[in-house]
Each structure stands twice: as C-alpha cells, then as structure tokens.
C-alpha positions, 0 to 999 in steps of 0.5 A: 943340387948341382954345386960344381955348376953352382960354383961356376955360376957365381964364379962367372957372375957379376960380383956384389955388392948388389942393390936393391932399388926400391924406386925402380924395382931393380937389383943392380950392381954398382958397375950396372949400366942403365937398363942392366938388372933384376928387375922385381915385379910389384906384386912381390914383396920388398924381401924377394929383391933384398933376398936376390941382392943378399945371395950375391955369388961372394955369399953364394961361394962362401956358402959352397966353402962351408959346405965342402968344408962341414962335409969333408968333416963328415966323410973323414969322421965316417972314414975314421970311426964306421969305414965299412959303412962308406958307400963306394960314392961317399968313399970317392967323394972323400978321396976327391976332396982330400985331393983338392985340400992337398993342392 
C-alpha cells in the first residue's frame, strides 16, 4: 500500500460530502454538475455506493493520520525498549517521521 500516493490522492480529490443516489445509482458531490459521478451498476448492492460515498478523501486523510500516528507509537516504543531489533528501514522510517512531527 502506497500511502504517500494515497495521501495525494484524496488531497487532490473532490472532497465530501459525498451522496449516494438511490434514484440514479450515482455517488455525487453536492458541487456535481449533471452527468459528473460514480456511477453504481444495478447488479451491486445498495452498500458498494454507500461504501464509495463513506471513504470520501476527509475519511480517507483521517484514516492515513491515524495510522502515522499509532505507527510513530510503535517506532518510538521499539526505539526505546528493543532498538537493536530496529531494521535500518524502520530505523529511517522513525527518523522520517519525527522529522515531519518537528516541522
């Protein structure tokens, strides 16, 4: 999984809310204009566009935060109590994050 791509991704992405149409089998925005959506083929259940319109790219940023943030834990309780354990990558990765916590 690719999170930086991710990340910008949803930050260049029409953000929410989004809507699901049960009438039109759309997920649209409320700045959609006409023929501008997602649309949700028949055969799939009402859920795939309520899921679509629920991982709008507010949830999505929020859901990346979460995961620097519980991972920035994991890195700085590995630091602390088994360093030597640390792979060089997960050493980097640690340092790269605190750098971004710092600015």
């Amino acid at each position: 999984m690719n999170i930086e791509k991710l990340k910008a991704l949803a930050l260049s992405a029409t953000h929410g809310p989004w809507e699901f149409s049960r009438d039109s089998w759309t997920v649209t925005t409320p700045d959609c204009d006409g023929d501008i959506g997602v649309y949700i083929p028949e055969s799939d259940t009402d859920t795939t566009g309520e899921f679509i319109a629920a991982t709008n790219p507010d949830v999505v940023l929020a859901m990346i935060d979460e995961l620097e943030r519980r991972q920035a834990k994991i890195d700085a309780l590995m630091l602390e109590y088994c360093p030597g354990e640390m792979t060089a990558e997960q050493m980097a990765e640690w340092k790269r994050h605190q750098k971004k916590e710092a600015s």
